[in-house]
BALOBA-1460 file (C-alpha; in Angstrom, 3 decimals):
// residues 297
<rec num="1" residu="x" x="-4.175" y="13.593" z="-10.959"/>
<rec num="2" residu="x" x="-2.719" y="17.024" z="-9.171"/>
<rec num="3" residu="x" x="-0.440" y="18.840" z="-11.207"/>
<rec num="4" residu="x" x="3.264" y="18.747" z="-10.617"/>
<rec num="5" residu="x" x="5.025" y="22.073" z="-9.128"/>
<rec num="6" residu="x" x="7.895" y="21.191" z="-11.145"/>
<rec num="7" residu="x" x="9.828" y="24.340" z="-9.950"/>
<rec num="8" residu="x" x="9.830" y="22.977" z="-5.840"/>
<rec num="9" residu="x" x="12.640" y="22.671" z="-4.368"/>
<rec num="10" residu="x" x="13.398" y="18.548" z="-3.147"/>
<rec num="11" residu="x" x="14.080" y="18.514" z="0.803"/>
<rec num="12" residu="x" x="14.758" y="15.311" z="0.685"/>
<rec num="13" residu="x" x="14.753" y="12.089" z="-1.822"/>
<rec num="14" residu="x" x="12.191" y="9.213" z="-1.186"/>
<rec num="15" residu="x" x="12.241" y="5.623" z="-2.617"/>
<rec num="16" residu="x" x="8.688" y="4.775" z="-2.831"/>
<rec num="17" residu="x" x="7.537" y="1.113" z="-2.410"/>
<rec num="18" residu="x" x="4.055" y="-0.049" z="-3.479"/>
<rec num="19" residu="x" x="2.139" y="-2.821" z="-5.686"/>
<rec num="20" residu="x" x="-1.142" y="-1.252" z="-7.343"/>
<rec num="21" residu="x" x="-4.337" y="-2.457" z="-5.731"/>
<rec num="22" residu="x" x="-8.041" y="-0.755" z="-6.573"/>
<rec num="23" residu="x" x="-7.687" y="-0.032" z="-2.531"/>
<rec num="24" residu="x" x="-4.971" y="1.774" z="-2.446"/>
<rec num="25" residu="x" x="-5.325" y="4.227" z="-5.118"/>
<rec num="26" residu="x" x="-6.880" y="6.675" z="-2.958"/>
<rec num="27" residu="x" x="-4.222" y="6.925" z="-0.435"/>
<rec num="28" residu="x" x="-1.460" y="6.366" z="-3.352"/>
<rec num="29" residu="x" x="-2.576" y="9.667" z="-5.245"/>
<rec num="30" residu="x" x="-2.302" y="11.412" z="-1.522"/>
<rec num="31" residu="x" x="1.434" y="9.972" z="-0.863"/>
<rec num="32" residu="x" x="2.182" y="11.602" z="-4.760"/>
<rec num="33" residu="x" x="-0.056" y="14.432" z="-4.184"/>
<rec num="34" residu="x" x="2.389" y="15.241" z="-0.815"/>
<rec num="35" residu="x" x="5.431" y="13.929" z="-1.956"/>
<rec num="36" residu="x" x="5.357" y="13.629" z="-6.102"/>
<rec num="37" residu="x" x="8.482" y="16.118" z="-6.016"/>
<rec num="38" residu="x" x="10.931" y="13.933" z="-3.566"/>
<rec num="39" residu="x" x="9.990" y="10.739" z="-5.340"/>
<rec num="40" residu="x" x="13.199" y="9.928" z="-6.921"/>
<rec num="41" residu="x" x="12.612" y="6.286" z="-7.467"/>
<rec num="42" residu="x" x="9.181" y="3.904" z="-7.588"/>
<rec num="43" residu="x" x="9.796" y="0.541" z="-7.349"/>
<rec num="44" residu="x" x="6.755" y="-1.844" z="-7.996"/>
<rec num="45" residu="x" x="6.398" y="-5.368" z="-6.981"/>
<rec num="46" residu="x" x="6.412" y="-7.643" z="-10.061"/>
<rec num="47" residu="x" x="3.350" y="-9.951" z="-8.766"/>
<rec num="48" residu="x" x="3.280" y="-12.518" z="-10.814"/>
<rec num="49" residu="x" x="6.376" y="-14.711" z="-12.427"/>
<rec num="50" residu="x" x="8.597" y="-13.495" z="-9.350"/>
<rec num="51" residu="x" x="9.031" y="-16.309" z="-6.095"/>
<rec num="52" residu="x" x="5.528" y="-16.475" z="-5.412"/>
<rec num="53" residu="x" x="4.970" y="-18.135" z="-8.662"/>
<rec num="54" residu="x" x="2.191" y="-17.874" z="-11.910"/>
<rec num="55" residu="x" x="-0.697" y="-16.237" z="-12.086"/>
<rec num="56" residu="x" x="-2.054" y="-20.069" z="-12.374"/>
<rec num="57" residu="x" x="0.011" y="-21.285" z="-9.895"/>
<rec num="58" residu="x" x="-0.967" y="-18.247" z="-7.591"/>
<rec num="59" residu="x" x="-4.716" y="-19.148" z="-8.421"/>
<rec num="60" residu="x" x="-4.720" y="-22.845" z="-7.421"/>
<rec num="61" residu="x" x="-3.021" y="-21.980" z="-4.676"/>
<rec num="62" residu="x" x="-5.296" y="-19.195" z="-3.472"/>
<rec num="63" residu="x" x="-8.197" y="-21.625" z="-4.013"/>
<rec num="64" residu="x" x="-6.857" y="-24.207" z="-2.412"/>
<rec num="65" residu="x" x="-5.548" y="-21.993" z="1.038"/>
<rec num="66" residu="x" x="-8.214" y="-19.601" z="1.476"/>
<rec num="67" residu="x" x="-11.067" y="-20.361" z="-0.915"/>
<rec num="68" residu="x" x="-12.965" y="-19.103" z="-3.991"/>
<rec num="69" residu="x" x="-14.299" y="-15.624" z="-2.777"/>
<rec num="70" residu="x" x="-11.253" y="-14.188" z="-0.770"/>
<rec num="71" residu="x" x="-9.066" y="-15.342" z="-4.025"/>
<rec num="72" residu="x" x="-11.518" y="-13.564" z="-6.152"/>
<rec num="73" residu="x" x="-11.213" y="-10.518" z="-4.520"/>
<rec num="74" residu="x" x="-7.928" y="-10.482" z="-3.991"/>
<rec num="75" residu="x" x="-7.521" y="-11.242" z="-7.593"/>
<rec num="76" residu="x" x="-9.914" y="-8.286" z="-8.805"/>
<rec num="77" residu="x" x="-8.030" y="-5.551" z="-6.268"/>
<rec num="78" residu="x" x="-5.011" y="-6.193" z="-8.014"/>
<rec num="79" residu="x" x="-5.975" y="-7.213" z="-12.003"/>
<rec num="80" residu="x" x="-8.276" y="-4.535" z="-12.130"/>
<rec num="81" residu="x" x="-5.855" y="-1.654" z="-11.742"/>
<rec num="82" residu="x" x="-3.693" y="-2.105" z="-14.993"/>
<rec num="83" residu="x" x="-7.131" y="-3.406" z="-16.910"/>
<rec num="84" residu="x" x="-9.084" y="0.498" z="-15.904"/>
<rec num="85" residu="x" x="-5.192" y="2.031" z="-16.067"/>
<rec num="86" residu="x" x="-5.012" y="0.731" z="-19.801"/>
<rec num="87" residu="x" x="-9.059" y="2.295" z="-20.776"/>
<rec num="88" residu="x" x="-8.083" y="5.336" z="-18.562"/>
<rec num="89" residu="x" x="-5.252" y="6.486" z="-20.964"/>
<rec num="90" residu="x" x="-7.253" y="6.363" z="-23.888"/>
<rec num="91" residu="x" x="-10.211" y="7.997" z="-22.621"/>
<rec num="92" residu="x" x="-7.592" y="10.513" z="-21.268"/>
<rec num="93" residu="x" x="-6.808" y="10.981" z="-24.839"/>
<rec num="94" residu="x" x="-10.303" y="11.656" z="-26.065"/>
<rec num="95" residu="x" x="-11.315" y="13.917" z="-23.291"/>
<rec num="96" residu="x" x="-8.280" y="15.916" z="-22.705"/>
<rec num="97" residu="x" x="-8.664" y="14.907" z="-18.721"/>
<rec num="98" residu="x" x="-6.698" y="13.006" z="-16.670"/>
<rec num="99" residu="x" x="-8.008" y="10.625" z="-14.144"/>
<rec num="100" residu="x" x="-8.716" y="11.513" z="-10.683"/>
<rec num="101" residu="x" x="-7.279" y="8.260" z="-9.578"/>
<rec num="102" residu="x" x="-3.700" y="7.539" z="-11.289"/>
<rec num="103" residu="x" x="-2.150" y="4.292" z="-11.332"/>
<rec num="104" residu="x" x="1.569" y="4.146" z="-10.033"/>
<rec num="105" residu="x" x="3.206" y="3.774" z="-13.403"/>
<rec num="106" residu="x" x="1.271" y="6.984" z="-14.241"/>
<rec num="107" residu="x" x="1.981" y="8.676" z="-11.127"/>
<rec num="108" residu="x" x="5.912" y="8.165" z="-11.541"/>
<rec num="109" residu="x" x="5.576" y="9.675" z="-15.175"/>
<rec num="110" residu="x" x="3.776" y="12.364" z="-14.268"/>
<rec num="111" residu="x" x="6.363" y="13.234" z="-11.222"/>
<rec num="112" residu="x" x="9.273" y="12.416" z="-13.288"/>
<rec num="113" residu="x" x="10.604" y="9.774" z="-10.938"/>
<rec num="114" residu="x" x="12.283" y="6.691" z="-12.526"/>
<rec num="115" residu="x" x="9.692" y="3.457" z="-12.593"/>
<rec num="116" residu="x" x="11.397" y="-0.063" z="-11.526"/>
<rec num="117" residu="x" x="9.452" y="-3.158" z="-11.473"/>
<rec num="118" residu="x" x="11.293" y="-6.052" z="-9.405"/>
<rec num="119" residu="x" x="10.772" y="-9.932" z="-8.623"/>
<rec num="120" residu="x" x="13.302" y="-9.628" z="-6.189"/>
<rec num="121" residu="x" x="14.087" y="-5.705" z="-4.401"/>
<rec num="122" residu="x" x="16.712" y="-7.026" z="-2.331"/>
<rec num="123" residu="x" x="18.221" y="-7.992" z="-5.304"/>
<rec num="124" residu="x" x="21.959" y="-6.711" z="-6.761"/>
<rec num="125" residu="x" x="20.629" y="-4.752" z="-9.775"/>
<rec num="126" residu="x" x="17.621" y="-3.331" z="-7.019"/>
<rec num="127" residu="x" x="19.891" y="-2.095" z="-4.617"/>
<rec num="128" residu="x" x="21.864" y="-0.869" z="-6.808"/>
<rec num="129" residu="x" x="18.901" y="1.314" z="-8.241"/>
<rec num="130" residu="x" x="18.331" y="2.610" z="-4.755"/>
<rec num="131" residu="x" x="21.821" y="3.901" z="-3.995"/>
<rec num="132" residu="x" x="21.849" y="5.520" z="-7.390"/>
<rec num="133" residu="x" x="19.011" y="7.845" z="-5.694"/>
<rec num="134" residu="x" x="20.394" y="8.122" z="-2.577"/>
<rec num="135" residu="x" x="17.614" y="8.345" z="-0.414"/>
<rec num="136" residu="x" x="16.830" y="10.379" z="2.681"/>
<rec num="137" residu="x" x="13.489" y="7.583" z="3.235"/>
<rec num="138" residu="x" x="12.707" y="4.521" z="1.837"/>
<rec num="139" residu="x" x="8.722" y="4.652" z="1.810"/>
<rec num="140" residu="x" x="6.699" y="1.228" z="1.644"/>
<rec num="141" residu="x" x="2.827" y="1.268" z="1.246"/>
<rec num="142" residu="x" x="1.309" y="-2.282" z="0.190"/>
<rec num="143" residu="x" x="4.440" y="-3.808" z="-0.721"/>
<rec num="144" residu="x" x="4.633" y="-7.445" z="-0.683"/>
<rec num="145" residu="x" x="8.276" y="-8.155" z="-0.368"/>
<rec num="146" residu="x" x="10.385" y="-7.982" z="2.904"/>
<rec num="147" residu="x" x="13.269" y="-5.828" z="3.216"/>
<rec num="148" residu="x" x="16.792" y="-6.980" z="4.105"/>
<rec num="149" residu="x" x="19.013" y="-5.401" z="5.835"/>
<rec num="150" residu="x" x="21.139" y="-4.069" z="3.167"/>
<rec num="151" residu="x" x="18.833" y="-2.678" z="1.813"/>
<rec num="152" residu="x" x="17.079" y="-0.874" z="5.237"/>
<rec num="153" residu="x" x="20.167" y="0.669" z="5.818"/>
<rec num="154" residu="x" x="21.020" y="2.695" z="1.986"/>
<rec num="155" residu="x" x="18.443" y="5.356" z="3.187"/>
<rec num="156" residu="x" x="19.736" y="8.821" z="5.143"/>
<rec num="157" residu="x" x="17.195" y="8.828" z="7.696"/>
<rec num="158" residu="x" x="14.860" y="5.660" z="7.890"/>
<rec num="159" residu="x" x="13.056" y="2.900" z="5.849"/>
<rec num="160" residu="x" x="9.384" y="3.492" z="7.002"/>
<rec num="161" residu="x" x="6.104" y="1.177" z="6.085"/>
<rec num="162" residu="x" x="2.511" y="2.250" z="6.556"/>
<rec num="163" residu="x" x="0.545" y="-0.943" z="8.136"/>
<rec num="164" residu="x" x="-3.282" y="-0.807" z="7.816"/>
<rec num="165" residu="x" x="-3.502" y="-1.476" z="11.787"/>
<rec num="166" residu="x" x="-2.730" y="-0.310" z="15.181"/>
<rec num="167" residu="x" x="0.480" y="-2.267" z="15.712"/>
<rec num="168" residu="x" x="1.561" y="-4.337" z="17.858"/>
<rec num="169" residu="x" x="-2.093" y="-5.628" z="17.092"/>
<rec num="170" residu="x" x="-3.098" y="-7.361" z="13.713"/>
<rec num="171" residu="x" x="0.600" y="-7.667" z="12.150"/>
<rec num="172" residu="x" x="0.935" y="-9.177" z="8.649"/>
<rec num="173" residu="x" x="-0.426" y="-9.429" z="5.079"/>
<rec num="174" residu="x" x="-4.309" y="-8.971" z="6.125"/>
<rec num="175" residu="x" x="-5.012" y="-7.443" z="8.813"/>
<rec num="176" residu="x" x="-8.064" y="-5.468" z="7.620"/>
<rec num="177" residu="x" x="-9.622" y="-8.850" z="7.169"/>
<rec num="178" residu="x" x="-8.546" y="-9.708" z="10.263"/>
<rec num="179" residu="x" x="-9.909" y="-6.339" z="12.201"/>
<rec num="180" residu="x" x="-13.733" y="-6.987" z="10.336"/>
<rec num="181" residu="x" x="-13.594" y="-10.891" z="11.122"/>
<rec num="182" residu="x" x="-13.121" y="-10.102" z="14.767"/>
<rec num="183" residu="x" x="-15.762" y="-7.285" z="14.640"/>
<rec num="184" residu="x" x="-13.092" y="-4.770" z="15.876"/>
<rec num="185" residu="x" x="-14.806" y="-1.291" z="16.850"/>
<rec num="186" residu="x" x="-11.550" y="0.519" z="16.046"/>
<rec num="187" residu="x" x="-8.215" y="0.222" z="13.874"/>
<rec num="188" residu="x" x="-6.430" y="2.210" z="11.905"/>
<rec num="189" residu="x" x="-3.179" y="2.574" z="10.440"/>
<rec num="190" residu="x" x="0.207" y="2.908" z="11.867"/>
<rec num="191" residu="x" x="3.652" y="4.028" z="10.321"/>
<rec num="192" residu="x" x="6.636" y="3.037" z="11.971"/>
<rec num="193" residu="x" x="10.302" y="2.263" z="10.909"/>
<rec num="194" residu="x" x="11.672" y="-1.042" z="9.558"/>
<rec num="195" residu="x" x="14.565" y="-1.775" z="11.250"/>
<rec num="196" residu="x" x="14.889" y="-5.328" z="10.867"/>
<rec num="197" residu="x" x="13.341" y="-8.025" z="8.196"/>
<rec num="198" residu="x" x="11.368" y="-9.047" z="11.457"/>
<rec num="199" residu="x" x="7.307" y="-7.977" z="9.506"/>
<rec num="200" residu="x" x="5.827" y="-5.148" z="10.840"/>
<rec num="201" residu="x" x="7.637" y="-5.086" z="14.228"/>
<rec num="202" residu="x" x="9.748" y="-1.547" z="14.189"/>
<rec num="203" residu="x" x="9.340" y="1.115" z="16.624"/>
<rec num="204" residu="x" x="6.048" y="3.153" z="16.090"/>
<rec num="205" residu="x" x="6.390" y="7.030" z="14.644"/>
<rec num="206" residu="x" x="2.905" y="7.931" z="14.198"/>
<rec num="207" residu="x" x="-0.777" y="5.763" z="14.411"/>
<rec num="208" residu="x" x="-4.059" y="6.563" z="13.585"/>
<rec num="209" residu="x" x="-7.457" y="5.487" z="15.117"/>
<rec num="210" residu="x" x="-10.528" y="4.878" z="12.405"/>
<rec num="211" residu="x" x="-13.555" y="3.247" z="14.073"/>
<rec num="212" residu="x" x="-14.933" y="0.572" z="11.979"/>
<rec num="213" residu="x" x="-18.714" y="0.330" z="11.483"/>
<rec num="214" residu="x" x="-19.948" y="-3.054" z="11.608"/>
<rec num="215" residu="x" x="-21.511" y="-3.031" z="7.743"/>
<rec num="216" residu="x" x="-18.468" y="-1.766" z="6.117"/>
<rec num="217" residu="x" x="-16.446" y="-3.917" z="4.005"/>
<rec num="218" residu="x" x="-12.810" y="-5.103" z="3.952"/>
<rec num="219" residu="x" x="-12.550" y="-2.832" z="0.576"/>
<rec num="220" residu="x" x="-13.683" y="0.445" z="1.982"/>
<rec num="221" residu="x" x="-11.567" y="-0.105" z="5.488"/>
<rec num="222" residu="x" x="-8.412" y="-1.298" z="3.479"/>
<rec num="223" residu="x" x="-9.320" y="2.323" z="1.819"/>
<rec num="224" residu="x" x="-9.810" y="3.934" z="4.651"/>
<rec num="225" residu="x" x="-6.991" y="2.872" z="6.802"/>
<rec num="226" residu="x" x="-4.288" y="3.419" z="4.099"/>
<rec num="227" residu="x" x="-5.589" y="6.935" z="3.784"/>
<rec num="228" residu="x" x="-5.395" y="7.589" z="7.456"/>
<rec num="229" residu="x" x="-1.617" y="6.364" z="6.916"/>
<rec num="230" residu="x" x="-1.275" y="8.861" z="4.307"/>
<rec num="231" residu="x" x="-2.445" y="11.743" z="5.402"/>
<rec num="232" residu="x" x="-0.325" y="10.974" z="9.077"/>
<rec num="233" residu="x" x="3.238" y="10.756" z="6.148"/>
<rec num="234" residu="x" x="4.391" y="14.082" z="6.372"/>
<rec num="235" residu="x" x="4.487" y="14.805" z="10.343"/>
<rec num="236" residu="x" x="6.389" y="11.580" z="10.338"/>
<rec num="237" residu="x" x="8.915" y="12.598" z="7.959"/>
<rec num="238" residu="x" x="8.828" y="16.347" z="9.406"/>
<rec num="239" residu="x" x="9.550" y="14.679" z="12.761"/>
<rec num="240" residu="x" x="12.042" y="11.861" z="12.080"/>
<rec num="241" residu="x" x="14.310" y="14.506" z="9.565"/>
<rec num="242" residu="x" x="14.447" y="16.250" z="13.057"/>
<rec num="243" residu="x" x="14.994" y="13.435" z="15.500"/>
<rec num="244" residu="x" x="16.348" y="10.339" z="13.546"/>
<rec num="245" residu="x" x="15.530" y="8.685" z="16.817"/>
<rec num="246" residu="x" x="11.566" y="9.417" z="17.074"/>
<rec num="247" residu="x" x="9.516" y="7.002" z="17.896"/>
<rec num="248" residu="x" x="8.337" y="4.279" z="20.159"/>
<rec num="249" residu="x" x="9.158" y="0.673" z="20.162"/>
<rec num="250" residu="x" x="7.014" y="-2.327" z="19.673"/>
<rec num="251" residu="x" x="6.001" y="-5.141" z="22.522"/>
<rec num="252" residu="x" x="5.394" y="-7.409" z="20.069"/>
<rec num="253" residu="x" x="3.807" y="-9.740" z="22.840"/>
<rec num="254" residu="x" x="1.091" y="-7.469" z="23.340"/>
<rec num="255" residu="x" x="-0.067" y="-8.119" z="19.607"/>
<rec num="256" residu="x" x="0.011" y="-11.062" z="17.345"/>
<rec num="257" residu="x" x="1.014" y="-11.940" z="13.845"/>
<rec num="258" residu="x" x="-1.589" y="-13.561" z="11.546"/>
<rec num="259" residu="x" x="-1.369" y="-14.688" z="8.178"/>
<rec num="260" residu="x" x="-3.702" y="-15.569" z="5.768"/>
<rec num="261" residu="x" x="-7.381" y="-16.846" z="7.005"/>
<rec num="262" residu="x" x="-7.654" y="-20.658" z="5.848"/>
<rec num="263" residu="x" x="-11.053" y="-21.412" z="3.437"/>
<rec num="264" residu="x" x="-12.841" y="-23.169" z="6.418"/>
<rec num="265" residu="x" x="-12.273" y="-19.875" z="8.539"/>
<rec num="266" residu="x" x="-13.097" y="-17.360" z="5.301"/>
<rec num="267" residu="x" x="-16.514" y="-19.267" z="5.751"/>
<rec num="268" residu="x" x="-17.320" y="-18.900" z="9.277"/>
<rec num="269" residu="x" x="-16.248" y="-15.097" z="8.682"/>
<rec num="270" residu="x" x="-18.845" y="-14.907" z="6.107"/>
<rec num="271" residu="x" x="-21.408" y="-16.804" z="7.665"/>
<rec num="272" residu="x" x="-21.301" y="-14.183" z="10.723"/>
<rec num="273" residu="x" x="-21.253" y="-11.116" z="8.034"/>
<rec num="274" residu="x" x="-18.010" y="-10.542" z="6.942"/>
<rec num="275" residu="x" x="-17.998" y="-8.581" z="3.194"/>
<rec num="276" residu="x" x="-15.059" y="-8.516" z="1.115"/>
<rec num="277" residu="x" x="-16.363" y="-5.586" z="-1.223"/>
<rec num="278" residu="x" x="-19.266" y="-3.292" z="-1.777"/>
<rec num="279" residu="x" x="-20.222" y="-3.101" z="-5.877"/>
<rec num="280" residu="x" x="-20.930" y="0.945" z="-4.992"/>
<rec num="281" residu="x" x="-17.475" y="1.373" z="-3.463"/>
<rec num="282" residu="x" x="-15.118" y="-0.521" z="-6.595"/>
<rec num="283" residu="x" x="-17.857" y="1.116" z="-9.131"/>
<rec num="284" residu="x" x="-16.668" y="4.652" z="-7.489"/>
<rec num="285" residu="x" x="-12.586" y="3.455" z="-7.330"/>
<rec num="286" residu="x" x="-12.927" y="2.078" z="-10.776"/>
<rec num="287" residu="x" x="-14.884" y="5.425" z="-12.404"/>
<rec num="288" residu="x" x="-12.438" y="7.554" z="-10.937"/>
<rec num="289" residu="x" x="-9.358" y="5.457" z="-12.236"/>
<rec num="290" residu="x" x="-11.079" y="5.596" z="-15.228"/>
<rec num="291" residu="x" x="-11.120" y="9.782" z="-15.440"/>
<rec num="292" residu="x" x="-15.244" y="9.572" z="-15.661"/>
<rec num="293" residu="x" x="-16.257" y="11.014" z="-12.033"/>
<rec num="294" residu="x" x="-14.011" y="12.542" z="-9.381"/>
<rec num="295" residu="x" x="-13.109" y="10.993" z="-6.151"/>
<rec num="296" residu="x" x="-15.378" y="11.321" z="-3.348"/>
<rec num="297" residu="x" x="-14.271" y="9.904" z="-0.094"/>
């Protein structure tokens, strides 16, 4: 975990939005690593208990929709992060050294910035949290709750997400899946405002090409493209805190919107040579979470 410069100067107040994923740590510690400073406020999406049910209830469903191996995985990238976060602090503890890939929790500690897990963050005591801060940018990485517009409109400047794809193309909850299924040569990540509670659909600030090799895995893309959408945050900022305007909007016709793959289609995807995960790519996310090796990209 970087060190905090605790003497900095804040430019400007960010909300950060995010639910921990194995992923996503990468690109999480760069967001913190960037912004730790202006974070006034994290707020994490309560998974499990909220309105999409259980963890049970979650798991039949998941089984049910899109099969045993995409609900595995999806499952792992999630579970595993407070499971390592948990080992992490107390080998942190015997070694003296922190871990080179913090969880969120740990990440708002660190920073200072006050840690709110919600069910519901459109909800009275959420919004509520938010204006408390008053933010210049609401930032949303991995979130899995859609904004209203109350709540788009508390920040100064603009409510921004960073989409793992080159929007208008591949919009909702998967689309590195969706990218790899469709043997895609390139993708990448886009940040753009959210304007409305229409998903992914506001006016594009800033994308990112990757080019996607044919034996990489969902895991290492999702990795990949929500570091590309890291690394592009602070131009975006830079440029929107000068122009509040900045950007380019959407034709949503020339993309499409795509939810979760059904189980029949998870098979075909498989069949052709679709891989969720590599074992050498969560071994490295989960040593690193864990403080034993550094991160190497």
């Amino acid at each position: 975990m970087p060190s905090a410069t605790e003497n900095r100067p804040k430019t400007r107040t960010i909300v950060f939005c995010h639910i921990d994923s194995l992923c996503c740590l990468p690109a999480l510690n760069a967001v913190f690593a960037e912004f730790g400073n202006d974070i006034g406020l994290v707020l994490s999406s309560r998974r499990f208990g909220s309105s999409h049910g259980t963890f049970w209830e979650q798991t039949t469903a998941g089984f049910r929709r899109y099969g045993i191996p995409l609900n595995l995985w999806l499952g792992f990238d999630l579970i595993s992060v407070p499971i390592v976060a948990f080992f992490a602090r107390w080998l942190s503890r015997i070694t003296g050294r922190p871990p080179a890939l913090a969880t969120l929790p740990e990440l708002a500690r660190h920073y200072g910035a006050r840690f709110v897990e919600t069910s519901d963050v459109n909800s009275a005591e959420t919004l509520a949290a938010i204006q408390a801060c008053a933010p210049d940018f609401i930032v949303v990485m991995n979130f899995d709750q859609i904004l209203q517009p109350s709540l788009i409109a508390l920040p100064k400047v603009a409510a921004l997400n960073v989409h793992p794809s080159l929007l208008p193309k591949l919009r909702g909850p998967c689309p590195v899946l969706w990218a790899r299924a469709r043997q895609e040569r390139i993708s990448g990540a886009t940040v753009h405002a959210i304007e409305d509670r229409t998903i992914d659909a506001g006016r594009i600030i800033a994308q990112v090409e990757v080019p996607i090799d044919g034996a990489t895995s969902v895991g290492e893309l999702t990795t990949q493209f929500f570091s590309a959408g890291a690394r592009a945050l602070p131009a975006v900022l830079a440029r929107l805190s000068a122009d509040r305007s900045a950007g380019q909007p959407q034709r949503l016709s020339d993309g499409q919107y795509l939810g979760y793959p059904t189980a029949l289609q998870m098979k075909d995807f498989r069949r052709a040579g679709l891989r969720l995960c590599r074992l050498r790519h969560a071994a490295h996310l989960v040593s690193a979470a864990l403080g034993v090796t550094r991160w190497k990209p």
